[in-house]
VEXTOR-123362 format. One record per residue: residue number from 1; residue in one letter; chain; z, x, y of N, C-alpha, C in turn. Coordinates in Angstrom, 2 decimals. Atoms other than C-alpha are relative to their C-alpha. Layout:
// VEXTOR-123362
NODE   num   residu   chaine      n.pz      n.px      n.py     ca.pz     ca.px     ca.py      c.pz      c.px      c.py
NODE   NUM        A        A         Z         X         Y         Z         X         Y         Z         X         Y
...
// end
This chain:
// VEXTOR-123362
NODE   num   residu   chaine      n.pz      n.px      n.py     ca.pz     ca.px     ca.py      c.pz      c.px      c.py
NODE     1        X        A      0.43      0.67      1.23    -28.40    -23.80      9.74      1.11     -0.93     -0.51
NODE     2        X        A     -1.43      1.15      0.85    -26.61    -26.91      8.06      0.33      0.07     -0.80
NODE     3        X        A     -0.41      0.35      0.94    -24.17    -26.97      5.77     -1.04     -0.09     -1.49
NODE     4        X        A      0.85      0.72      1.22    -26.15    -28.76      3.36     -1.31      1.24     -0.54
NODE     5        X        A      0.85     -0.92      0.79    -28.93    -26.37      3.27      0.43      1.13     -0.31
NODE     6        X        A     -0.27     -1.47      0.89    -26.82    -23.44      2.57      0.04     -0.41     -1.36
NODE     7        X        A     -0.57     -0.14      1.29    -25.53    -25.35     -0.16     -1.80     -0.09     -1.24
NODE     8        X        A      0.87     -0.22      0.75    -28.95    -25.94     -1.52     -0.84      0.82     -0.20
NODE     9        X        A      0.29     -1.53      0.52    -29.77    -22.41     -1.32      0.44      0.44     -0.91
NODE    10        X        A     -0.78      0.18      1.25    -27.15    -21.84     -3.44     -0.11     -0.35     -1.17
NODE    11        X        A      0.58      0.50      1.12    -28.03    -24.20     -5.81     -1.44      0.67     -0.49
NODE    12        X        A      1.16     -0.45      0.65    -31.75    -22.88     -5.83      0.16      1.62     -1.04
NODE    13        X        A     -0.41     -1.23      0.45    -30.15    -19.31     -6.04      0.51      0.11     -1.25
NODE    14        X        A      0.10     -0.19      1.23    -28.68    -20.06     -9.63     -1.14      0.31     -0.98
NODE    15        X        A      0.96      0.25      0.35    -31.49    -21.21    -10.45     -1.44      1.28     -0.41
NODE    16        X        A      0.53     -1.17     -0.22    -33.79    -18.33     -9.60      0.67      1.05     -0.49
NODE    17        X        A     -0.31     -1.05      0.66    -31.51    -15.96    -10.88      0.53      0.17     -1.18
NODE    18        X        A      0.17      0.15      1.20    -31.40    -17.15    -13.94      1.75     -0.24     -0.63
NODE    19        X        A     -2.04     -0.12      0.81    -27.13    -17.65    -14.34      0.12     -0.94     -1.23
NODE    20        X        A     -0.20      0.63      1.65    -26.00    -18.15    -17.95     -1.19     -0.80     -0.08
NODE    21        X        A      1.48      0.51      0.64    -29.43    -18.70    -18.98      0.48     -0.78     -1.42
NODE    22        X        A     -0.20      0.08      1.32    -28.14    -19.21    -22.57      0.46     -1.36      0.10
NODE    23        X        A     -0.77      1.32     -0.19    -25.99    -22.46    -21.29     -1.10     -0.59      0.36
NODE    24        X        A      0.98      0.79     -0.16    -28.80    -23.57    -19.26     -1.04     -0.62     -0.83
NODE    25        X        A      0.35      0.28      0.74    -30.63    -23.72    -21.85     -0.09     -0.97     -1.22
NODE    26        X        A     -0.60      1.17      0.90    -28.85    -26.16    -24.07      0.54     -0.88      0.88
NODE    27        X        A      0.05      0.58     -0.82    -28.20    -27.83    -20.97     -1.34     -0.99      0.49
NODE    28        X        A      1.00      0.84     -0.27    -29.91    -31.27    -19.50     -0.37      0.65      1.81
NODE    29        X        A     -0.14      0.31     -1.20    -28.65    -30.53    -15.63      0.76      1.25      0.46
NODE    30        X        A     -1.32     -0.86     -1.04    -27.56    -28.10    -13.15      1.20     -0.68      0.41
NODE    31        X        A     -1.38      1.54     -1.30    -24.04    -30.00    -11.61      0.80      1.29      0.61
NODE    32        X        A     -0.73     -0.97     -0.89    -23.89    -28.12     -8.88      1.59      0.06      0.90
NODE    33        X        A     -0.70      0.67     -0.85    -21.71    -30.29     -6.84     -0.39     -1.25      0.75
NODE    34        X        A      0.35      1.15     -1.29    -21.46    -33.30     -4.51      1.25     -0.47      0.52
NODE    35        X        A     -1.38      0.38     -1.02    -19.57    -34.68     -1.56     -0.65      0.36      1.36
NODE    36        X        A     -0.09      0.33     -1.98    -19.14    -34.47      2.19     -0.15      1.72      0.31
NODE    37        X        A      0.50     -1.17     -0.61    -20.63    -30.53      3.30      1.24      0.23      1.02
NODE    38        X        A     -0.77     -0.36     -1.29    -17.94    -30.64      5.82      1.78     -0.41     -0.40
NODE    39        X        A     -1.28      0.45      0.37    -14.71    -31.62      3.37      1.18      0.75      0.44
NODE    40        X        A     -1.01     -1.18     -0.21    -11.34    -30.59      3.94      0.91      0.29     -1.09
NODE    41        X        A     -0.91      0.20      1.32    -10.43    -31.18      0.26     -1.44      1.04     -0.68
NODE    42        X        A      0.99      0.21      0.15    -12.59    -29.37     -1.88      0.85      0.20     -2.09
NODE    43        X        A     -0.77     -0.13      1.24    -11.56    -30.04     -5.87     -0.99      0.50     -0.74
NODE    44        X        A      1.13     -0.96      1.00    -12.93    -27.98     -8.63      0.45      0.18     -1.22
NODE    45        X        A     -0.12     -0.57      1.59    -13.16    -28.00    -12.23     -0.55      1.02     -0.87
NODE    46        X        A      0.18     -1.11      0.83    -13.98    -26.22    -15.02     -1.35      0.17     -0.19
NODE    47        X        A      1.41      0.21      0.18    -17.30    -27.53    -16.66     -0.44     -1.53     -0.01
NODE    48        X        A     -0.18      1.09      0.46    -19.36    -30.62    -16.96      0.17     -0.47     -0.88
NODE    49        X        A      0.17      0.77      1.20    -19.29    -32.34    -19.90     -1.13     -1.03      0.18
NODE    50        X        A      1.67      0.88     -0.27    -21.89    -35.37    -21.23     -0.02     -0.51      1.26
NODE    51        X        A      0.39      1.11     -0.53    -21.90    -37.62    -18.89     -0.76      0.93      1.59
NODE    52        X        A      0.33     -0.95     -1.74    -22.09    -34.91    -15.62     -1.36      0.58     -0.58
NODE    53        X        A      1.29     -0.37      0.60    -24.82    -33.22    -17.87     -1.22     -0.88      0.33
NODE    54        X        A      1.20      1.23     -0.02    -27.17    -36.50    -18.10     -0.04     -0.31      1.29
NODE    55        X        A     -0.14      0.28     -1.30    -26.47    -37.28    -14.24     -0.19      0.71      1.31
NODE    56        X        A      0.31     -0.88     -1.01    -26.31    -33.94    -12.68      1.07      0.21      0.95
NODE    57        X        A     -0.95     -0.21     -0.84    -23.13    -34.81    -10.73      1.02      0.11     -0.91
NODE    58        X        A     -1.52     -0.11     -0.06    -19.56    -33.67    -10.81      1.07     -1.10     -0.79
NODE    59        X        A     -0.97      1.47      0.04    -17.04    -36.27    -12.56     -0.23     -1.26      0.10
NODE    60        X        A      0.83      1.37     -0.04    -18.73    -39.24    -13.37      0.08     -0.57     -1.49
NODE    61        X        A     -0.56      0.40      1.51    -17.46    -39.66    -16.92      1.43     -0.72      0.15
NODE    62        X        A     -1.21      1.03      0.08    -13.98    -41.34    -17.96      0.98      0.50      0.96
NODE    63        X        A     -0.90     -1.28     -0.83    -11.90    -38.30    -16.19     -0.60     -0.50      1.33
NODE    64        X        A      0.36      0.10     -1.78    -13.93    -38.98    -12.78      0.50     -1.20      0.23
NODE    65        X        A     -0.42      0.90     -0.11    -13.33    -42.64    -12.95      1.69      0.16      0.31
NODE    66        X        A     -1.29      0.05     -0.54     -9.63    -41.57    -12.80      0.06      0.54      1.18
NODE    67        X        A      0.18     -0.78     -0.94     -9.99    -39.19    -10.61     -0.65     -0.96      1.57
NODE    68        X        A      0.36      0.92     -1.09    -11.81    -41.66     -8.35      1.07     -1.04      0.68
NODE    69        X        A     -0.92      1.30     -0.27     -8.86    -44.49     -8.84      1.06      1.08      0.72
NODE    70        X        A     -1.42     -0.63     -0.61     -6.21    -41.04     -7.46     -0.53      0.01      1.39
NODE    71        X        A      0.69     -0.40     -1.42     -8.43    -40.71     -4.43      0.03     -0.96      0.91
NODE    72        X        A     -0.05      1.28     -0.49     -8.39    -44.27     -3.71      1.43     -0.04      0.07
NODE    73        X        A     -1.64      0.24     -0.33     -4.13    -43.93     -3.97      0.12      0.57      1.14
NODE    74        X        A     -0.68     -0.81     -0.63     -4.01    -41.70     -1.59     -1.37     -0.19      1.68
NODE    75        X        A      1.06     -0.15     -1.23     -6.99    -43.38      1.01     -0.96      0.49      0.21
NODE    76        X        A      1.34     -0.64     -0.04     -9.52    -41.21      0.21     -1.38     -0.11     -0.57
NODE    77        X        A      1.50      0.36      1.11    -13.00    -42.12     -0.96     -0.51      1.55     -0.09
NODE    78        X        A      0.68     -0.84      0.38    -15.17    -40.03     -2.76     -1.15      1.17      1.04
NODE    79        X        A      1.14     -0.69     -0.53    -17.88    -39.19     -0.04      0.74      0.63      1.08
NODE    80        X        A     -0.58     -0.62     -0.85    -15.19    -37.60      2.20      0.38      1.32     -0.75
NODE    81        X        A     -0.12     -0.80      0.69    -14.70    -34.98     -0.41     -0.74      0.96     -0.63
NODE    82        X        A      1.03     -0.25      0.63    -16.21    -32.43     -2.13      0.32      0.50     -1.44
NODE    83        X        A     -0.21     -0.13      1.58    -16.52    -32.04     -6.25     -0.57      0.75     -0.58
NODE    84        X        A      0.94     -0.68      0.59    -17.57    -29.22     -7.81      0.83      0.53     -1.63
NODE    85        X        A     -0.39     -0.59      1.21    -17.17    -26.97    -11.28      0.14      1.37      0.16
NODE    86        X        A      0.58     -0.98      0.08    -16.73    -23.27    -11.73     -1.19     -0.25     -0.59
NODE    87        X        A      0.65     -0.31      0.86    -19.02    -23.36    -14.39     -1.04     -1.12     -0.52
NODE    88        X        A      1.02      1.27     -0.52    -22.47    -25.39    -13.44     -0.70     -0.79     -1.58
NODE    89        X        A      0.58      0.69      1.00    -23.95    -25.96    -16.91      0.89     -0.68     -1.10
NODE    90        X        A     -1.27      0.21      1.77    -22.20    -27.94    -20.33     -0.38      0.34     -0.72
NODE    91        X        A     -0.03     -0.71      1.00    -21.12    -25.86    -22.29     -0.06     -0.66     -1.62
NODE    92        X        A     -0.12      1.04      1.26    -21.75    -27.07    -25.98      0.74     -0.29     -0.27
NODE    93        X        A     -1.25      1.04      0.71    -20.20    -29.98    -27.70      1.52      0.25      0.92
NODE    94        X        A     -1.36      0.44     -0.84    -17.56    -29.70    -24.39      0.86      1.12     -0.31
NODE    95        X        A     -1.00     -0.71     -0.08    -15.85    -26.61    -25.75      0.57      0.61      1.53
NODE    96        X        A     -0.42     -0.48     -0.36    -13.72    -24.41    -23.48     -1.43      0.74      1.16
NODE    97        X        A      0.66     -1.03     -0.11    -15.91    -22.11    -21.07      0.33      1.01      0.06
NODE    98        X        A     -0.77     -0.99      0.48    -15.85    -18.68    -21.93      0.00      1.34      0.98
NODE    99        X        A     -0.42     -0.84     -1.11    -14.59    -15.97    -19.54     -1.46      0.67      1.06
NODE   100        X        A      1.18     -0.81     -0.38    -18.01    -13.93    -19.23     -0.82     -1.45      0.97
NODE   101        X        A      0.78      0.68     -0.78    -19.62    -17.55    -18.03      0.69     -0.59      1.04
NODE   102        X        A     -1.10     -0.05     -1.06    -16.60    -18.04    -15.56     -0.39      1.07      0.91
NODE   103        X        A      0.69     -1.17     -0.57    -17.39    -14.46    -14.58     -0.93     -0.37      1.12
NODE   104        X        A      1.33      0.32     -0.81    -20.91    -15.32    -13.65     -0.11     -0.74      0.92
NODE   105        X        A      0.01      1.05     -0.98    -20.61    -18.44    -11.71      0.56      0.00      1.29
NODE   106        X        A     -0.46     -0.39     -1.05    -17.92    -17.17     -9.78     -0.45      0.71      1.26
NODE   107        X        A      0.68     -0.32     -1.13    -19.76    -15.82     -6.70     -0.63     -1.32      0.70
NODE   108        X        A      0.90      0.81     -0.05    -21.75    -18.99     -6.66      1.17     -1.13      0.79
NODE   109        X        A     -0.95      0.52     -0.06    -18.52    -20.64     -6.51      0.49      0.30      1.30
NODE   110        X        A     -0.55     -0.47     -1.17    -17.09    -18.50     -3.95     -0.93     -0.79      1.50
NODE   111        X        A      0.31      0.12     -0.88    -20.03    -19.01     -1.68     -0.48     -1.33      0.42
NODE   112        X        A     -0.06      0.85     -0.57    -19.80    -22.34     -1.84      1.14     -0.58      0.89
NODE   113        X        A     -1.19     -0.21     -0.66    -16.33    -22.62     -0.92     -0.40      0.67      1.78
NODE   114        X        A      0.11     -0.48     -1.42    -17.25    -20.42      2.05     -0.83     -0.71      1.13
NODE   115        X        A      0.71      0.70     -0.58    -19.96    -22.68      3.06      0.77     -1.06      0.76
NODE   116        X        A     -0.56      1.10     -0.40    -17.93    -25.42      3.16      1.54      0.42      0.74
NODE   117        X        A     -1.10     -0.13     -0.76    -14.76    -23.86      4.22      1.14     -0.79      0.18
NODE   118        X        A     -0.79      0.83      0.05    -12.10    -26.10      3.23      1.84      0.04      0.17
NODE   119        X        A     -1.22     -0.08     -0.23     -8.62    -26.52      4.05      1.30      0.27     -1.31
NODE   120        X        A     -0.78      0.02      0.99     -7.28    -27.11      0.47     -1.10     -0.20     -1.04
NODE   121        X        A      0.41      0.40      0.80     -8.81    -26.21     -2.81      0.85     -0.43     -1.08
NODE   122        X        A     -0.61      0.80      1.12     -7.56    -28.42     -5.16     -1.11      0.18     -1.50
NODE   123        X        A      0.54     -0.30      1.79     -7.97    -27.19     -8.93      0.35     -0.77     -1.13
NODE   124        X        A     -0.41      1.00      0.85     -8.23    -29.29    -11.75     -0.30      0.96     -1.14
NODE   125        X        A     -0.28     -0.86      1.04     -6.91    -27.57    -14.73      0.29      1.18     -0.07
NODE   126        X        A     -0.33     -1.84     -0.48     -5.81    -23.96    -15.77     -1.14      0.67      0.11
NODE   127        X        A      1.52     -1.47      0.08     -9.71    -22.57    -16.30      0.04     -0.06      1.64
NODE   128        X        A      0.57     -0.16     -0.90    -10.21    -23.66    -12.90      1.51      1.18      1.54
NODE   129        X        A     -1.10     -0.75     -0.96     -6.47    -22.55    -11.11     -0.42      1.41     -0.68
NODE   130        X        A      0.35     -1.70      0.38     -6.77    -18.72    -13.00     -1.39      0.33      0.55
NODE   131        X        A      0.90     -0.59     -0.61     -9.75    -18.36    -11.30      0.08      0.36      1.40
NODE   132        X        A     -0.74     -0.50     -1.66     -7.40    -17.97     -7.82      1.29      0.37     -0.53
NODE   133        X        A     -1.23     -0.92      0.03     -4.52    -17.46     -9.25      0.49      0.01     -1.33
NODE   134        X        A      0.33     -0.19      1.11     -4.84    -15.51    -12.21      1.26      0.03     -1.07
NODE   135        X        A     -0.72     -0.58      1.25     -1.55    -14.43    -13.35      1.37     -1.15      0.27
NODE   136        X        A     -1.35      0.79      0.34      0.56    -18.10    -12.95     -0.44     -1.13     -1.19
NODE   137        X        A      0.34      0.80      0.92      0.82    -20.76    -15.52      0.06     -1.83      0.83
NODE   138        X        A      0.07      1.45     -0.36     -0.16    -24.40    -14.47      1.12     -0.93     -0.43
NODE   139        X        A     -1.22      0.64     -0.20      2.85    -25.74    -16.05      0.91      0.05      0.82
NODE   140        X        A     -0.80     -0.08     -0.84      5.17    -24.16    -13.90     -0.43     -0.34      1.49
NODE   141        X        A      0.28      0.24     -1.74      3.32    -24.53    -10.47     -0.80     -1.05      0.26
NODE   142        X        A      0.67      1.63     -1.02      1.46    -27.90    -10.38      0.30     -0.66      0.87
NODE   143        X        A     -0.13      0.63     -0.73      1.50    -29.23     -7.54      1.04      0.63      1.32
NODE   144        X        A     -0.94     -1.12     -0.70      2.87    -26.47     -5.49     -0.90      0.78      0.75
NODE   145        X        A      1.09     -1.01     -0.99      0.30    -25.53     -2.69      0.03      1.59      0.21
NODE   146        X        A     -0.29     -1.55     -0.17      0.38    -21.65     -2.40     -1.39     -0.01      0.15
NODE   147        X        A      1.16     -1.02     -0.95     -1.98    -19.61      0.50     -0.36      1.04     -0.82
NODE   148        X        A      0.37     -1.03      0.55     -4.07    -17.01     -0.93     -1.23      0.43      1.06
NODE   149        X        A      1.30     -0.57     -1.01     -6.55    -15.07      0.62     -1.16      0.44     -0.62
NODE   150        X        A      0.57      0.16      1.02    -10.00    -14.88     -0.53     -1.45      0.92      1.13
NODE   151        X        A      1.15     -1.05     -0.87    -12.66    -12.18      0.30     -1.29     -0.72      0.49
NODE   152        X        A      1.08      0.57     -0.63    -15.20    -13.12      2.30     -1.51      0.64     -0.66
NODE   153        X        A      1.01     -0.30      0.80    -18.90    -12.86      0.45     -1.03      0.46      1.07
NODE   154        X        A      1.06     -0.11     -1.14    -21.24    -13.29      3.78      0.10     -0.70      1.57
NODE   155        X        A      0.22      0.63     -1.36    -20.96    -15.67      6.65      1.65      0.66      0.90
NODE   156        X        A     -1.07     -0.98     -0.49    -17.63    -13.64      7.86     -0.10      0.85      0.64
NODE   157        X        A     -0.06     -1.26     -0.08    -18.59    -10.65      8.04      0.84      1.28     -1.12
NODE   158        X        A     -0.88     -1.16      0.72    -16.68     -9.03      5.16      1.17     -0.30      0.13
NODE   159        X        A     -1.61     -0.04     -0.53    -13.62    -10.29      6.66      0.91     -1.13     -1.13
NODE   160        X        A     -1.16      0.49      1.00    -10.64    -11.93      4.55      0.32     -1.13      0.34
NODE   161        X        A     -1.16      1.14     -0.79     -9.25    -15.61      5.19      0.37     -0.84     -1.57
NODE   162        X        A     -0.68     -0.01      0.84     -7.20    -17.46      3.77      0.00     -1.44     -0.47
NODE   163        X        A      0.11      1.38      0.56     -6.94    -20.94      1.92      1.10     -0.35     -0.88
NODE   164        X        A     -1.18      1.02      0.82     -4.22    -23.60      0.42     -0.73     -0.19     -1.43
NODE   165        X        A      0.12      0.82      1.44     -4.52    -23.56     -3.54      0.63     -1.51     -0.19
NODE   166        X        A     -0.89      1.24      0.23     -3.08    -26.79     -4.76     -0.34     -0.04     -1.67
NODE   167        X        A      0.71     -0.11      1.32     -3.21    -26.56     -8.46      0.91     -1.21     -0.46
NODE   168        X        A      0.07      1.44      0.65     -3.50    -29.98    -10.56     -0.45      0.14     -0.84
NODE   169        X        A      0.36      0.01      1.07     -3.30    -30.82    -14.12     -1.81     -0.55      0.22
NODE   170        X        A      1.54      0.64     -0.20     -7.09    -31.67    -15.18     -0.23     -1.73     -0.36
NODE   171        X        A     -0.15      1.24      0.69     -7.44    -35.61    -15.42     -0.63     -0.16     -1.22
NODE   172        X        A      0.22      0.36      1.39     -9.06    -35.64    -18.99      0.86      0.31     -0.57
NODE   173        X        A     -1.08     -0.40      0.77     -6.17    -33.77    -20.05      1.23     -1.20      0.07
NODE   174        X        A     -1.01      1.31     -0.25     -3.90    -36.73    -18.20      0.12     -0.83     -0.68
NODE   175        X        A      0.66      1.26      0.16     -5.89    -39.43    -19.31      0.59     -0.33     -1.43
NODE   176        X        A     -0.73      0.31      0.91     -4.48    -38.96    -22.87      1.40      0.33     -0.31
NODE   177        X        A     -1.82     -0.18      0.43     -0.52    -37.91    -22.33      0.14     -0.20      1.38
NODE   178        X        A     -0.93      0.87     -0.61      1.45    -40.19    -20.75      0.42      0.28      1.49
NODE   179        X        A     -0.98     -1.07     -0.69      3.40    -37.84    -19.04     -0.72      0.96      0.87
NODE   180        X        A      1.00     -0.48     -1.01      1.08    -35.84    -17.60     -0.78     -0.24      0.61
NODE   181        X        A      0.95      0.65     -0.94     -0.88    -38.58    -15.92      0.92     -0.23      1.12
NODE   182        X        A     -0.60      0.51     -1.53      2.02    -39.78    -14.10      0.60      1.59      0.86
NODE   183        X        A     -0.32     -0.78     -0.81      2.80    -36.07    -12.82     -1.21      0.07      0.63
NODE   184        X        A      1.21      0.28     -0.68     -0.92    -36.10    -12.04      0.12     -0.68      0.99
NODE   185        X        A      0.71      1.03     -1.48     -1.00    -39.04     -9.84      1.00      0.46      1.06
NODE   186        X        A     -0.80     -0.49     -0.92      2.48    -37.49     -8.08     -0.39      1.15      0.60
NODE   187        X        A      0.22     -1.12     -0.79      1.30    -34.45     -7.49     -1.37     -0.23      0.91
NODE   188        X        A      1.29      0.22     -1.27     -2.17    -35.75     -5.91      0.51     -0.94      0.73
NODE   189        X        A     -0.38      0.92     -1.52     -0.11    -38.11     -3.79      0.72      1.10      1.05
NODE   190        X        A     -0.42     -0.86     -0.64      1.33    -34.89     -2.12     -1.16      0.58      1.05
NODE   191        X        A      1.40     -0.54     -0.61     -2.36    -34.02     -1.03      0.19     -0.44      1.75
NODE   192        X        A      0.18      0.06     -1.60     -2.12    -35.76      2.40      0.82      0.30      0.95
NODE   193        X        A     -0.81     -0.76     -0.65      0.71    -34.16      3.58     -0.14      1.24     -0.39
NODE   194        X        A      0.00     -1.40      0.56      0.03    -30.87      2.44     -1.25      0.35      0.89
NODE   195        X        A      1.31      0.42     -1.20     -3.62    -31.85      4.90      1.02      0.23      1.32
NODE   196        X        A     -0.96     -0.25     -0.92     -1.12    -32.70      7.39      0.27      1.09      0.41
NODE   197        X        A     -0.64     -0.99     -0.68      0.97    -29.92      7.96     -1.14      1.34     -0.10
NODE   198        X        A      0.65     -1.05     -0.33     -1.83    -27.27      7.40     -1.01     -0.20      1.50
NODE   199        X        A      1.23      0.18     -1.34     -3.92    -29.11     10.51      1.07      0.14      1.13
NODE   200        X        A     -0.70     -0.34     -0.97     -0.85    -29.06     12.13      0.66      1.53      0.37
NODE   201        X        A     -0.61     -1.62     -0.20      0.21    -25.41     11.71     -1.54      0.61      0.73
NODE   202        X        A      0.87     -0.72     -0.63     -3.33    -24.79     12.76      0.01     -0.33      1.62
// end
C-alpha cells in the first residue's frame, strides 16, 4: 500500500474517531498535513491558526511564507518536504494548545511520522519539541540535532527505531524578534548537513 493512502487513512481515522471533537467543532478544517509522502525532512508544529484553518494546509499564513523563504536558503522547495502540526484543528482565537489536546493527537502524529519515516524531524517551537523531548528547554538546545528513539505504533512490529530531532525556534515567534529570526535562519541552514552525515552514517 502507498504512502499516501496510509496517510489518508489516518486522516479519515481522526475523523471517524471523533479527536478533540470540541476543537473540531469551532474549527473550519482538518490540517492534517502536506508534502512529499516519502520526505526526509519532516517539520512539525504546534497548531494551525486562521489562515491553515480556511485552507486546510499546514503554514500558509505569514509564518509559512517565512518558513517557505528558509527552505528556499537552504535549496529546498516545499513539495520535497513534509508539514504537519501536532494538533490538527485551531484552537480558538490562536491560543496555546492545551496538553490534554496534544495528548490526543499524539498517536495520530506518531503514525504519521512512521508512515513517512523520516530522517530528521524538525520541530518548530517548544509545544512541538516537548512532545520528543519532554524534559529540555528550546532555548538551550536549538538547533542541536539529538537521536531519540521512538516506539513503534504498527508497521514495525512493536519494534523501537530511532530518529534525528532537530529542534527550531517557531517562525511566528521569529518573525517578530530580531534576534531570534536570525538564529532561526542559522540554525535551519545546518539542516543539510545534519541530512548529510545521517545518509552517510547510514
Amino acid at each position: 500500500m502507498n504512502k499516501q493512502k496510509l496517510l489518508d487513512d489516518i486522516e479519515q481515522s481522526i475523523k471517524q474517531n471523533k479527536v478533540c471533537n470540541k476543537l473540531a467543532k469551532t474549527a473550519n478544517n482538518l490540517v492534517f498535513g502536506d508534502g512529499n509522502p516519502d520526505a526526509e525532512i519532516v517539520f512539525v508544529g504546534e497548531a494551525p491558526g486562521k489562515n491553515e484553518d480556511l485552507q486546510g494546509k499546514p503554514f500558509v499564513g505569514v509564518a509559512g511564507k517565512f518558513l517557505d523563504e528558509m527552505l528556499s536558503s537552504i535549496n529546498m522547495k516545499r513539495e520535497k518536504v513534509y508539514i504537519t502540526n501536532i494538533v490538527k484543528y485551531r484552537p480558538p482565537n490562536n491560543r496555546d494548545p492545551l496538553p490534554e489536546e496534544k495528548k490526543e493527537f499524539l498517536p495520530y502524529l506518531r503514525s504519521q511520522i512512521e508512515v513517512i519515516n523520516p530522517k530528521i524531524i524538525a520541530t518548530l517551537g517548544r509545544h512541538s519539541m516537548n512532545c520528543f523531548l519532554p524534559d529540555l528547554q528550546i532555548g538551550q538546545i536549538h538547533g542541536q540535532p539529538k537521536r531519540i528513539k521512538i516506539s513503534s505504533i504498527a508497521t514495525t512490529e512493536g519494534k523501537d527505531y530511532s530518529v534525528i530531532i532537530m529542534p527550531l525556534f517557531h517562525p511566528a515567534a521569529a518573525l517578530y524578534n530580531g534576534s531570534m529570526r536570525q538564529t532561526l535562519i542559522e540554525d535551519f541552514a545546518l539542516l543539510p548537513n545534519v541530512l548529510k552525515k545521517i545518509t552517510k552514517d547510514n
